[in-house]
Legacy VTK file of the C-alpha trace (Angstrom):
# vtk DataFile Version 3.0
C-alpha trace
ASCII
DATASET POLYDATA
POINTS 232 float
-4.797 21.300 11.856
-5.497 18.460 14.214
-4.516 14.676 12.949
-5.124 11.644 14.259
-2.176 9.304 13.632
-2.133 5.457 13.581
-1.131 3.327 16.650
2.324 2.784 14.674
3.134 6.451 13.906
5.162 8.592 16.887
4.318 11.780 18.803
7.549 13.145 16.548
6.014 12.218 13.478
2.624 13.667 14.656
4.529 17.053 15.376
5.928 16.872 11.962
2.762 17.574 10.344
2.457 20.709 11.669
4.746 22.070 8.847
1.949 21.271 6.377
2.008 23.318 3.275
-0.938 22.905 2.081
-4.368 21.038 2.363
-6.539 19.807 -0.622
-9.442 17.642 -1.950
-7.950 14.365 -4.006
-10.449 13.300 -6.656
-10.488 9.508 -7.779
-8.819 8.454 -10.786
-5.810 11.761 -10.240
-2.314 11.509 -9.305
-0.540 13.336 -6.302
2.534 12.632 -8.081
3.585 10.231 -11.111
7.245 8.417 -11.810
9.437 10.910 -12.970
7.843 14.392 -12.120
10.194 16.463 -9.938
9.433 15.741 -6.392
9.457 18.527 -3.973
6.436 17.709 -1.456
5.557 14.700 0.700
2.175 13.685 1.050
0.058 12.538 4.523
-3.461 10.827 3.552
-6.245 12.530 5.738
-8.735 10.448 4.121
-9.523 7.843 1.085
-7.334 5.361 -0.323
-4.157 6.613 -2.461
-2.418 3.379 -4.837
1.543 3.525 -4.897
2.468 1.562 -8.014
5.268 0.943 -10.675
5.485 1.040 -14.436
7.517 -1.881 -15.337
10.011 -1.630 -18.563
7.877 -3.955 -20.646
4.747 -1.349 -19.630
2.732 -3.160 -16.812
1.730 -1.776 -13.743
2.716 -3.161 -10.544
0.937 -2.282 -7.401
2.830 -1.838 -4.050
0.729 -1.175 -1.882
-2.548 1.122 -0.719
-2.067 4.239 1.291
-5.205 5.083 4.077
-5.635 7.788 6.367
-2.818 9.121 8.478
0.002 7.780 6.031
2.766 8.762 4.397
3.557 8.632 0.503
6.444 10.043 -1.751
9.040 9.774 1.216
11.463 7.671 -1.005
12.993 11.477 -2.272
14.380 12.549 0.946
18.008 13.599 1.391
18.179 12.834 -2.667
20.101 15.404 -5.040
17.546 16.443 -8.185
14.424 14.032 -6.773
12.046 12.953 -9.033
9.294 10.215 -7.679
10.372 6.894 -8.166
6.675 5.421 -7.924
3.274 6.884 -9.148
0.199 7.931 -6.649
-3.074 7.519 -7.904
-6.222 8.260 -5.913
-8.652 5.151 -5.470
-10.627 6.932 -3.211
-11.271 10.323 -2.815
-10.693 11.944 0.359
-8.372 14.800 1.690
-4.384 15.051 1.626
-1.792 17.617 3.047
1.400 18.320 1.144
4.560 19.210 2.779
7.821 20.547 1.398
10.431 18.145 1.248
13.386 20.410 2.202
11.349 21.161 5.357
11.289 17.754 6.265
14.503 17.427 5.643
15.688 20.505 7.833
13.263 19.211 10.809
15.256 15.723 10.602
18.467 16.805 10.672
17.706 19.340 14.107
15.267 17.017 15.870
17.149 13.853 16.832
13.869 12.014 18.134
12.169 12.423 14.577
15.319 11.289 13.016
15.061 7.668 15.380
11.739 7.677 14.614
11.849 8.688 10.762
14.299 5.749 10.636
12.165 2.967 12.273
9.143 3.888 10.446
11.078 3.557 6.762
12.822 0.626 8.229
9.385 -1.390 8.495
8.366 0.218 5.163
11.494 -1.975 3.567
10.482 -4.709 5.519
6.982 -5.335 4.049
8.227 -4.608 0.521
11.209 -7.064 0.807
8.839 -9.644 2.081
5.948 -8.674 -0.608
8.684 -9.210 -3.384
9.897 -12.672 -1.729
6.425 -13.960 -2.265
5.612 -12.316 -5.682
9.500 -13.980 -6.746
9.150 -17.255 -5.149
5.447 -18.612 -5.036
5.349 -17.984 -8.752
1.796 -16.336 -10.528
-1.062 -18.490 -8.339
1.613 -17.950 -4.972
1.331 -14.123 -5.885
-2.304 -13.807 -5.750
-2.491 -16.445 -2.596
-0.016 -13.792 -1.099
-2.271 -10.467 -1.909
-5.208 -11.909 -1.141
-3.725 -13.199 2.880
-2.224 -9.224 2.790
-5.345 -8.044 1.468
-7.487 -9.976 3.873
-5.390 -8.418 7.201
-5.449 -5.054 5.606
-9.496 -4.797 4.905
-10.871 -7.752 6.086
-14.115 -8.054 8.045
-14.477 -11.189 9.768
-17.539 -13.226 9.204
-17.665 -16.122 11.110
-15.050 -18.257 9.363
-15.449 -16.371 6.518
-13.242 -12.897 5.566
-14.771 -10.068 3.377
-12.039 -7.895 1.839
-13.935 -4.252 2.283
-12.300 -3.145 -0.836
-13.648 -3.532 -4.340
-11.265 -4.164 -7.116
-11.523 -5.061 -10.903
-9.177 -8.305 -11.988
-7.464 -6.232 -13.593
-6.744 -4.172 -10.453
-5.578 -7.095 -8.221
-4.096 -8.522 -11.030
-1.416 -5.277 -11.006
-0.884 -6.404 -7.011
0.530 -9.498 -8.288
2.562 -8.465 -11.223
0.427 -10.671 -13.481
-1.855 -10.185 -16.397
-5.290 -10.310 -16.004
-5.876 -13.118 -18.221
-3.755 -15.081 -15.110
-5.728 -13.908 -13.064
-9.094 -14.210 -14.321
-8.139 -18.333 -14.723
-6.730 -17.959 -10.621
-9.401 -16.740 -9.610
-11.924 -18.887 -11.178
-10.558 -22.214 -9.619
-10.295 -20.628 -6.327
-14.252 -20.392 -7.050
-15.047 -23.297 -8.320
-13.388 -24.927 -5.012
-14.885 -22.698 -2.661
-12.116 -20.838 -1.716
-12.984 -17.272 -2.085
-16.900 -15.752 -3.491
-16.925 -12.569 -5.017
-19.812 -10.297 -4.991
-19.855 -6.716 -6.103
-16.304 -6.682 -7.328
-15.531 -7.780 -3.190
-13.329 -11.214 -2.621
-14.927 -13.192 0.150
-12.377 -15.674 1.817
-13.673 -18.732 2.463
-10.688 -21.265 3.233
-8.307 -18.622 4.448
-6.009 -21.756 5.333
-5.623 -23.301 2.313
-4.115 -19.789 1.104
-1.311 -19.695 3.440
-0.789 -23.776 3.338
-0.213 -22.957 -0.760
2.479 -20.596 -0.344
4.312 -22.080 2.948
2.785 -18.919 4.845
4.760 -18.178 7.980
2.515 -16.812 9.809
4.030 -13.403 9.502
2.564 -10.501 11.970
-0.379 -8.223 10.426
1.806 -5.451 11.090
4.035 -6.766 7.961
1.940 -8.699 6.058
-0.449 -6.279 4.264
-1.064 -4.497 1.350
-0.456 -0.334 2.928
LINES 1 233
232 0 1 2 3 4 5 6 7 8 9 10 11 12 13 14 15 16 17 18 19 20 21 22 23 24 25 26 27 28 29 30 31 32 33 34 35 36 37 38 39 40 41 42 43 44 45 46 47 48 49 50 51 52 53 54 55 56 57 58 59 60 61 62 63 64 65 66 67 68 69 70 71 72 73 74 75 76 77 78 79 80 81 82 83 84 85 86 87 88 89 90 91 92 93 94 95 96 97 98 99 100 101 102 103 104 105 106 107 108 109 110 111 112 113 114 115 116 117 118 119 120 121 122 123 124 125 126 127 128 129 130 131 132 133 134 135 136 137 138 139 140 141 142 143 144 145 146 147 148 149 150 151 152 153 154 155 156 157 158 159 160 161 162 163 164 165 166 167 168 169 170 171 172 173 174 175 176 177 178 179 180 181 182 183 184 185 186 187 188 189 190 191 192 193 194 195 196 197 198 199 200 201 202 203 204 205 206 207 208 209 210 211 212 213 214 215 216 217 218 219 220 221 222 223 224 225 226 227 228 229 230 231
């Protein structure tokens, strides 16, 4: 099974793969795995678009963030006693995933000290871009959180367009509205005076960016790298 790994993933992460259990088809609208289900694989994305999200108590969903090809999901059970998945995975996009048994993962970490290092960084900037995702969802309040998923969104799947930015991913309201822990309703009224000033278009259920700056000048944007500040 030959993979093709992203710039930020390691040749010991690459090898890692090659313990693959299993390889299947993911059909949009399934789950690889849901909150609460015992959790004995991890999951590498071949291809399509995988959403890891949260039930909150009071029932909403909140969206983390997207998984695309050649990354990880379901690695927050490692080196846990009785694991079940703390988030859900729902296919967006259907595509092709391969499934690998967490207690071999967990055997290949503990006798390959370069995997280990590497295991390490790559969770470490995992935290990173959920710490500073849940800064801006906490402190920029509901119109803040959108401003913030739209910037991530637009450095994750944006096509530049002159001075213009085209988010190659459509989503329903009610969809972005779960990447900003808001109700739709919120939303909906957000999204409509970002219109009405010509800040974003939306055509085809696709966000068009229009006054990217105004965005970040909203929400005190620092300017964070890419590599952080997305939505995957």
């Amino acid at each position: 099974m030959t993979l093709t790994m992203k710039p930020t993933h390691s040749i010991e992460i690459k090898e890692l793969l090659t313990f693959a259990d299993r390889k299947f088809k993911s059909e949009r609208g399934t789950f690889l795995f849901q909150e609460g289900m015992v959790a004995e694989e991890l999951y590498i994305i071949l291809s399509g678009k995988i959403q890891i999200s949260k039930i909150t108590s009071d029932g909403r969903e909140l969206s983390l963030r997207i998984c695309g090809a050649n990354d990880i999901c379901g690695e927050l059970t490692l080196f846990t006693d009785n694991p079940k998945y703390l988030l859900s995975a729902k296919v967006l996009e259907e595509g092709e995933v391969v499934a690998i048994k967490k207690d071999i993962i967990e055997s290949e970490i503990f006798q390959n000290s370069k995997l280990a290092f590497e295991f390490m960084k790559w969770m470490s900037d995992h935290f990173r871009k959920t710490q500073t995702k849940f800064r801006d969802l906490v402190l920029n309040g509901k119109r803040g959180a959108l401003f913030s998923t739209l910037i991530r969104m637009s450095n994750s799947y944006g096509i530049h367009k002159g001075q213009e930015i085209i988010i190659d991913l459509p989503l329903t309201n009610q969809e972005l509205a779960n990447f900003c822990g808001t109700s739709r309703e919120s939303t909906n009224r957000i999204l409509s005076e970002l219109k009405r000033d010509k800040i974003i278009s939306v055509k085809k259920s696709k966000i068009t960016i229009l006054n990217l700056q105004y965005l970040k000048d909203e929400i005190g944007c620092e300017n964070c790298s890419a590599v952080y500040c997305n939505i995957e």
